[in-house]
C-alpha positions in Angstrom: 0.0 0.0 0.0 1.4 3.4 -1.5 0.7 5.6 2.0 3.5 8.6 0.9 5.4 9.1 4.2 8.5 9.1 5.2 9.5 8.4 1.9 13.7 8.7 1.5 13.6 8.7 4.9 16.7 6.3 6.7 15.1 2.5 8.1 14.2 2.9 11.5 16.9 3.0 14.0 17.2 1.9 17.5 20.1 4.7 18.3 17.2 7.5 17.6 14.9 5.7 19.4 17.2 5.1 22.3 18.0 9.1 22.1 14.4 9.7 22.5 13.6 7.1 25.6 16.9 8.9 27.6 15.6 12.4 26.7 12.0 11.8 27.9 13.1 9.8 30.8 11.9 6.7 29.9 13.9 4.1 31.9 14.7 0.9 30.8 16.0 -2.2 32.7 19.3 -3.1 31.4 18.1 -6.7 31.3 16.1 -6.7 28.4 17.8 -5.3 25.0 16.2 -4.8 21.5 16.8 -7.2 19.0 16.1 -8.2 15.2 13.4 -10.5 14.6 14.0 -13.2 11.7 11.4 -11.6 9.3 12.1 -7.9 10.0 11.1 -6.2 13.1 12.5 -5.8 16.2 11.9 -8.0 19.6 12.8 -7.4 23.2 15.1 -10.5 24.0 16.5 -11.1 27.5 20.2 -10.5 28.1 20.2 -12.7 31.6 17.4 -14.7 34.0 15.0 -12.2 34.7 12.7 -13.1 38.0 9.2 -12.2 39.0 8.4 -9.2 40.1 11.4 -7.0 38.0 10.9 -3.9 36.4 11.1 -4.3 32.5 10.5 -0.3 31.7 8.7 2.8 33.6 7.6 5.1 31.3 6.5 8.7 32.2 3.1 9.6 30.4 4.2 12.5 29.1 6.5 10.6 26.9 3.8 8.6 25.5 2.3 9.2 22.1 -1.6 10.3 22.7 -4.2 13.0 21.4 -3.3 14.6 25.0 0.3 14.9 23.8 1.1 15.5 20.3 0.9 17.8 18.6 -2.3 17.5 16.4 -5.4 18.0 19.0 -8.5 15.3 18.7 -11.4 16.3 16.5 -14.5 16.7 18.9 -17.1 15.8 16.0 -16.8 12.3 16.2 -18.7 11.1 19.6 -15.9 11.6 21.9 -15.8 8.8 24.9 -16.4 5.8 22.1 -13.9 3.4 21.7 -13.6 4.1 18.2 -13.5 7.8 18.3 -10.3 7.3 20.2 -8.4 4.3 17.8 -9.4 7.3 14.7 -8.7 10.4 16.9 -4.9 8.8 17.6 -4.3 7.7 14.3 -4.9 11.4 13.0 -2.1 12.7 15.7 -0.3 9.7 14.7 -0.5 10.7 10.8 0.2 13.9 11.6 3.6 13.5 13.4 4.7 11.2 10.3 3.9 14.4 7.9 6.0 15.8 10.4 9.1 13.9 10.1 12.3 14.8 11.8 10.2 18.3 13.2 8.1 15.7 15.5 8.8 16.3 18.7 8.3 12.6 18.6 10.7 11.9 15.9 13.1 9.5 17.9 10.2 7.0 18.2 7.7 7.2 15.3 11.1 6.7 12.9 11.1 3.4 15.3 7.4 2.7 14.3 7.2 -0.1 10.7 7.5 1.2 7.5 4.6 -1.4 5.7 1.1 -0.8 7.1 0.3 -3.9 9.1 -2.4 -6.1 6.7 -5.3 -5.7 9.6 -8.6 -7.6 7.2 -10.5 -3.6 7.9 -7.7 -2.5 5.3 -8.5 -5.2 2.7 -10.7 -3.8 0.6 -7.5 -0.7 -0.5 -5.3 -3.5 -2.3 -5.4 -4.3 -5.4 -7.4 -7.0 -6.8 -5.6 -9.9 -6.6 -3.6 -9.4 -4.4 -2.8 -11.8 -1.4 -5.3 -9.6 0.7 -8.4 -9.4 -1.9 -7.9 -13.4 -2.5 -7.9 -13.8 1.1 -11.6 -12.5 1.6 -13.5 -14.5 0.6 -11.7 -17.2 3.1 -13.1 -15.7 6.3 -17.0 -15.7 4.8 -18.9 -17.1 7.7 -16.0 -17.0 10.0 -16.2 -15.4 13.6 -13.5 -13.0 11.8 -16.3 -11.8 9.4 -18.6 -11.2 12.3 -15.5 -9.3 14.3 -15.6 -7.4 10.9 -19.1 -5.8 11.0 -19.0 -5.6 14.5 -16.1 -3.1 13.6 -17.8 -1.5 11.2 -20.8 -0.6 13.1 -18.4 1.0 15.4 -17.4 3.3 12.6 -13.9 1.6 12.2 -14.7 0.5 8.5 -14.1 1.4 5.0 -17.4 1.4 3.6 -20.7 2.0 5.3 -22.9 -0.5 7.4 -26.3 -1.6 5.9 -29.1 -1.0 8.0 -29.6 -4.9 7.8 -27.3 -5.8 10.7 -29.0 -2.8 13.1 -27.0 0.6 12.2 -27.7 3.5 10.3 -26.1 4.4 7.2 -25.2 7.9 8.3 -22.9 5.7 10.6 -19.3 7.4 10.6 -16.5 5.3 8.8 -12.7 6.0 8.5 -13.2 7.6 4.7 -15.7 9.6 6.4 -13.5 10.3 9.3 -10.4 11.5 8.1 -12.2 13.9 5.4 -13.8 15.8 8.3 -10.4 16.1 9.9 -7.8 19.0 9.6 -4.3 18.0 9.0 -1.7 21.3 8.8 0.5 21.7 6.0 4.2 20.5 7.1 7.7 21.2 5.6 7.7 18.0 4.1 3.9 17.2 3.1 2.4 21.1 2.3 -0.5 18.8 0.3 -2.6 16.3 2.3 -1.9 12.7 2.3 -4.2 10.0 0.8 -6.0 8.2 2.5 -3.7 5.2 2.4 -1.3 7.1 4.8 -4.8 7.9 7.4 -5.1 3.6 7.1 -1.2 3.1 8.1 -1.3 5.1 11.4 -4.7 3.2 12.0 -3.0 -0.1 11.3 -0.4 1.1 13.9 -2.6 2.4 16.3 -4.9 -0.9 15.9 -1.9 -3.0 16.7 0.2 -1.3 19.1 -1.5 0.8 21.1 -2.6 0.2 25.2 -5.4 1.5 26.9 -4.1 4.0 29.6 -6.5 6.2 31.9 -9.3 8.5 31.7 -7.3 11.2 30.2 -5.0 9.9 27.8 -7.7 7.3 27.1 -5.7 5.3 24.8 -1.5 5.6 23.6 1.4 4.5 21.8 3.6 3.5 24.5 7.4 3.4 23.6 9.6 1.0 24.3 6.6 -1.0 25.5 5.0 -2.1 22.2 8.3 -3.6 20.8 7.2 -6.8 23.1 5.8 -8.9 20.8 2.4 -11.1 21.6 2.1 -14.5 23.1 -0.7 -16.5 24.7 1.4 -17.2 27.8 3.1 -14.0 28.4 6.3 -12.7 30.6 4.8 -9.6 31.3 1.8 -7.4 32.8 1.7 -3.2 31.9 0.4 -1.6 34.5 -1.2 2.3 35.0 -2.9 4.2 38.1 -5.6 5.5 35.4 -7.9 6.8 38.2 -6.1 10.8 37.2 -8.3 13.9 36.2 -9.6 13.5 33.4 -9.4 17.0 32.8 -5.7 17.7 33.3 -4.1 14.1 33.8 -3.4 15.2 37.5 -2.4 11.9 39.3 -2.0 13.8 42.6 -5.0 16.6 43.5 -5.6 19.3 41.2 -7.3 22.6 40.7 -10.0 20.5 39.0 -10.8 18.1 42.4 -12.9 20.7 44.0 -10.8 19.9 47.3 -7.7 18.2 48.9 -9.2 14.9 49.1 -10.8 14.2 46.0 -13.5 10.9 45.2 -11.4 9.7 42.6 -8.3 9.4 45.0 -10.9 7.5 48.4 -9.8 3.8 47.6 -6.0 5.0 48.4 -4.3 3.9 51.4 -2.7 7.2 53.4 0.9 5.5 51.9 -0.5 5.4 48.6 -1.9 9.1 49.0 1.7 10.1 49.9 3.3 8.2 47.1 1.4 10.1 44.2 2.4 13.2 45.9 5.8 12.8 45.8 6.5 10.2 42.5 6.0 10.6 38.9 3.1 9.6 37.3 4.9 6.4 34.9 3.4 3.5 32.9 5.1 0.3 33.9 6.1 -2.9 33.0 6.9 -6.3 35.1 7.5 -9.6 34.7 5.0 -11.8 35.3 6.7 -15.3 34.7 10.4 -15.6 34.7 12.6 -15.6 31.8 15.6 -17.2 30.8 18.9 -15.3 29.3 18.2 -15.5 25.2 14.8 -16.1 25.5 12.5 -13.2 23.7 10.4 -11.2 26.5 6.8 -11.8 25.4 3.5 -9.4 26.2 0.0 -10.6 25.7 -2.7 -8.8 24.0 -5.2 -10.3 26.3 -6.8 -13.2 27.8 -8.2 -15.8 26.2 -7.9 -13.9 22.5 -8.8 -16.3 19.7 -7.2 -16.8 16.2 -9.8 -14.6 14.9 -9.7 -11.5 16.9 -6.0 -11.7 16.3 -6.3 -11.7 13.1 -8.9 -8.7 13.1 -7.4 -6.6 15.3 -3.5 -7.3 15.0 -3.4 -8.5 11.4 -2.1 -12.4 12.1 -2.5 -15.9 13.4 0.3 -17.9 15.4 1.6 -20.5 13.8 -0.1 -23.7 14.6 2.9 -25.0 17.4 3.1 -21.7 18.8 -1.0 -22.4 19.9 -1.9 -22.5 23.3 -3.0 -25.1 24.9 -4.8 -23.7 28.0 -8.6 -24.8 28.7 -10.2 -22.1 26.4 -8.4 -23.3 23.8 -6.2 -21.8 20.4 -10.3 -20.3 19.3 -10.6 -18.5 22.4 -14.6 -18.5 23.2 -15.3 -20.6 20.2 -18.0 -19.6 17.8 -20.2 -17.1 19.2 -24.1 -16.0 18.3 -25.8 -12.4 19.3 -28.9 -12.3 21.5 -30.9 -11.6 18.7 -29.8 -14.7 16.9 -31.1 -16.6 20.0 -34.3 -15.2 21.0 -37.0 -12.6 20.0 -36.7 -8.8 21.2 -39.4 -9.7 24.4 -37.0 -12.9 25.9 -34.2 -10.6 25.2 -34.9 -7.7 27.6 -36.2 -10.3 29.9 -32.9 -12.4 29.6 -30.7 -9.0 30.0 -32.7 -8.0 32.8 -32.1 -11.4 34.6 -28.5 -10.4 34.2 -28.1 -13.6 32.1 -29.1 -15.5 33.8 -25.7 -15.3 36.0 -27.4 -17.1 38.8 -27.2 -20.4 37.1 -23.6 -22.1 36.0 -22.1 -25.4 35.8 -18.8 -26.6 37.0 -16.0 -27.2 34.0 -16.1 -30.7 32.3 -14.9 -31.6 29.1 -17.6 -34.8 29.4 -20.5 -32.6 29.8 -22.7 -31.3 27.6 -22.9 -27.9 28.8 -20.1 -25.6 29.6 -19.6 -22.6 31.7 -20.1 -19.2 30.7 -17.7 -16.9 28.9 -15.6 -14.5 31.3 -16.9 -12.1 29.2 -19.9 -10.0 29.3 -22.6 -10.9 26.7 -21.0 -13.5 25.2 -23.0 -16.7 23.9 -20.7 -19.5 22.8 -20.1 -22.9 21.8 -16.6 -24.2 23.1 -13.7 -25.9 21.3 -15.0 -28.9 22.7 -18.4 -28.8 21.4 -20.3 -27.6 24.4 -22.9 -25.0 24.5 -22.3 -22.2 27.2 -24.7 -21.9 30.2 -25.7 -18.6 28.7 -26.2 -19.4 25.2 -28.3 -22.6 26.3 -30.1 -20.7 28.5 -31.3 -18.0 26.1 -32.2 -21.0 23.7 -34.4 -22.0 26.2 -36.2 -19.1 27.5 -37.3 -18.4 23.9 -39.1 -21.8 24.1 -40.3 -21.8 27.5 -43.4 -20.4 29.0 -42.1 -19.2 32.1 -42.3 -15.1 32.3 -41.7 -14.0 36.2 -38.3 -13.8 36.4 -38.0 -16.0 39.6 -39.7 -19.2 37.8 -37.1 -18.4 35.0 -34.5 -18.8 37.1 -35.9 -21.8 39.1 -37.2 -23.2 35.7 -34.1 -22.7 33.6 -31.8 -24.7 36.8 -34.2 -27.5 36.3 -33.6 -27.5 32.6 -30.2 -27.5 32.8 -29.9 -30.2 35.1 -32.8 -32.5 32.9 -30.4 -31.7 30.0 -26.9 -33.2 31.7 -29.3 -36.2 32.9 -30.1 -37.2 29.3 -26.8 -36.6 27.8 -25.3 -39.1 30.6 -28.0 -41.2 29.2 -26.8 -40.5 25.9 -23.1 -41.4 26.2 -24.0 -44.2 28.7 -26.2 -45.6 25.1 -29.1 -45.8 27.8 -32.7 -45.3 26.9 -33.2 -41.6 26.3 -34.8 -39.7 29.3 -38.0 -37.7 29.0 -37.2 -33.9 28.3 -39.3 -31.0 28.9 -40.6 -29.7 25.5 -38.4 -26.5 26.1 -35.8 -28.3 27.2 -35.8 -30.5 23.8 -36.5 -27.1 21.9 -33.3 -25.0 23.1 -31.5 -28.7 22.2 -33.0 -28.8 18.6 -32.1 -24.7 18.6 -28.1 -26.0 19.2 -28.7 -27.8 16.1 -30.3 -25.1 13.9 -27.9 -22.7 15.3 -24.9 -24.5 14.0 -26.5 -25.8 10.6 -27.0 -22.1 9.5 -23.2 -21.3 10.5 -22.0 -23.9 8.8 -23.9 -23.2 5.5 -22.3 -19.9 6.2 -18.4 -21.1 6.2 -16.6 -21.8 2.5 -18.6 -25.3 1.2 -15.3 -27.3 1.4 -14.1 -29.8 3.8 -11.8 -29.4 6.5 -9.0 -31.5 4.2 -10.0 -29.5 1.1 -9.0 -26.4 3.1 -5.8 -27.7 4.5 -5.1 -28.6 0.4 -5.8 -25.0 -0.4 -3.9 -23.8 2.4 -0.8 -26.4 1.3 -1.3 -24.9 -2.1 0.0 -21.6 -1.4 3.2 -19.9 -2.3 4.2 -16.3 -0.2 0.6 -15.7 0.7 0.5 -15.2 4.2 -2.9 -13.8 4.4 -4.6 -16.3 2.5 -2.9 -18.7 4.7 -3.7 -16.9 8.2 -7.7 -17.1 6.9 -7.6 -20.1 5.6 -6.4 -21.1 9.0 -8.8 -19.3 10.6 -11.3 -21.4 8.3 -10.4 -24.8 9.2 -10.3 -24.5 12.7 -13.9 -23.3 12.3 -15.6 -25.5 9.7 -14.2 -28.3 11.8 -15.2 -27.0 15.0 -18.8 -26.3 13.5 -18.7 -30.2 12.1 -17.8 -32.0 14.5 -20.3 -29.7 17.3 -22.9 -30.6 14.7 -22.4 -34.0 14.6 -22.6 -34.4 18.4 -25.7 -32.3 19.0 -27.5 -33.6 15.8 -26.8 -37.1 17.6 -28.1 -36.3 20.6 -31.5 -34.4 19.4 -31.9 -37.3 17.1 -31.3 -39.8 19.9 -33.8 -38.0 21.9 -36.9 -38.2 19.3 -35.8 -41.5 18.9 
């Protein structure tokens, strides 16, 4: 992608960078170095045994890269307090500190920054047709990627504008829309504004290397910091007091507090109270789980994050031995539904004002038919082990049941849970199928339906037809990453299917 910046510029270099971190203060444990990674890049890589607890960098927030310090102020048009807002108001400041070039006050580190805008699938549609990224496309149809896709879009993080089918309106705000509404100065080396490919590289960046911070600086570019590379089972944990004024960033009182002993600043302990007087307000990173000498210090994106999300949001997949192989498995939360894809508007506000139903759970148990629910708020899944989530089966049946007080919900929907686990032991023992409550068989059947339409959804080609596409390819590394995100689908989705087609059919049997 053609984006126009920094173009003649020298490759990024870690003396400059280093030059900036020791003029903003940014202090760096002499541990942990910066290193070439194999495929370009840099990593952070260990230079002895680091153990728990050590410092890995403390950076002050003034030296981080946000709308609250560079130079370019956020546009207030755009809904400001939205997640969105913030990823689009950054990547304008970010944009214009590249026009900026060696005049940046933040020169030293967004020289550091890559070159080639990371392939996040929201940038797709600007390459050329066929291209790696176009033929990649049509590879994710169906996939919990697609759905992370319009989910994005709805936000107003996408190219084009969402139909009104999937519940937004079209006057929606997108990135095009965005970044034409914005006001980027003329600079010394760019007196004509940039295309919109060079708005969609500081998104990439943004997208993929920024942290969320505190209630001022909302969300930043933390240098140093995002040179730690992601893995599932990280070394490391960043860490920010983000309970400062929002007004002026103030971790100690302020003018704006109204007082000496503002609310914001109650939960402290008197030590604490006297620590923020006295220290400066720093971002910082630890280590979490020790590290070896040589070994490459790794940072984690999150919890739990599936191929898909990564992917979406960070523009790759692992490779396949890198996956982890903790309970939630390399999908994270599995494949996932909406409320509204479970039950009618009525049972909805009902089921949300149950709170889920949070009352009712099951223990983990990879022999059981249901599983518990995501960690996550208003998520209904299906596992990587073919189990439906307490929440998901839950909603399934409430749509089918005739229960409406909210107490016989509750009391009905434990009962139905537990009638359910009876007849799948019945099921896997090959005993004679136990009588189920109409609902009870309904929210089962539902399971079924439910996956049948996703997998008429995914690409109509086996599991091993997709691996043979995937083996196929030659230096296409974005066809690959969503065909991979394919297969583990489709044979997630096939194999779920078969099990709960089996059961339901066992059942009317």
């Amino acid at each position: 992608m053609n984006h126009g910046l920094l173009v003649g510029a020298a490759p990024p270099s870690r003396a400059l960078l280093n030059e900036y971190l020791d003029a903003t203060g940014v202090w760096r444990n002499d541990a942990v170095s910066i290193g070439d990674m194999a495929d370009g890049g840099w990593r952070a890589i260990a230079n002895r045994d680091m153990e728990l607890g050590e410092t890995i960098c403390k950076i002050p927030k003034q030296a981080l890269l946000s709308v609250r310090t560079a130079d370019l102020r956020p546009p207030k048009s755009a809904g400001p307090g939205t997640t969105s807002h913030a990823i689009l108001s950054l990547a304008l400041a970010l944009l214009n500190e590249l026009r900026l070039g060696p005049d940046s006050g933040f020169w030293g580190y967004v020289q550091s920054l890559p070159r080639e805008t990371v392939p996040i699938p929201a940038l797709w549609p600007l390459y050329p047709d066929g291209s790696d990224a176009r033929l990649a496309e049509k590879w994710l149809k169906g996939t919990e990627a697609e759905r992370d896709l319009r989910r994005r879009e709805g936000e107003g993080v996408g190219l084009v504008r969402v139909s009104s089918r999937i519940g937004h309106s079209r006057s929606q705000a997108d990135m095009r829309t965005f970044y034409d509404a914005g006001k980027l100065p003329a600079t010394r080396l760019h007196p004509e504004r940039s295309p919109f490919e060079a708005f969609a590289h500081a998104f990439s960046l943004v997208s993929t290397r920024a942290f969320i911070i505190d209630l001022h600086h909302t969300i930043a570019l933390c240098p140093f910091a995002d040179v730690l590379n992601h893995a599932a089972s990280s070394h490391t944990s960043l860490a920010s007091d983000d309970f400062v004024c929002h007004v002026c960033g103030s971790l100690a009182p302020c003018a704006h507090d109204g007082g000496p002993n503002p609310a914001r600043l109650a939960h402290l302990h008197p030590n604490a109270r006297a620590r923020i007087d006295n220290e400066l307000d720093t971002v910082d990173m630890y280590v979490e789980r020790c590290v070896a000498k040589g070994d490459e210090v790794m940072n984690s994106y999150g919890e739990g994050i599936g191929e898909a999300r990564l992917l979406v949001e960070w523009g790759f997949v692992p490779p396949e031995d890198d996956a982890d192989d903790d309970e939630e498995g390399f999908l994270g939360d599995g494949i996932t539904w909406s409320l509204s894809e479970l039950c009618d508007a009525e049972r909805a506000a009902q089921w949300q004002a149950m709170d889920e139903g949070d009352d009712v759970d099951v223990e983990a148990d990879d022999g059981a038919l249901l599983a518990p629910r995501s960690a996550k708020n208003g998520v209904y899944h299906l596992n990587h082990s073919g189990q439906a989530s307490v929440r998901l089966f839950g909603a399934l049946w409430l749509a089918n049941s005739g229960s409406h007080p909210s107490d016989d919900v509750r009391a009905g929907l434990k009962r139905a849970v537990r009638s359910a686990e009876a007849a799948w032991e019945a099921h896997v023992a090959d005993d004679d199928p136990l009588p189920l409550d109409s609902a009870v068989l309904d929210a089962i059947k539902g399971v079924v339906a439910l996956l049948e339409r996703r997998r008429a959804g995914l690409p109509a080609m086996s599991v091993d037809e997709l691996y043979a596409a995937r083996e196929a390819l030659v230096d296409a590394p974005l066809q690959s990453a969503a065909l991979t995100v394919a297969i583990n689908e489709v044979a997630l989705v096939q194999a779920a299917l078969e099990r709960w087609s089996e059961f339901a059919k066992g059942l009317e049997g």
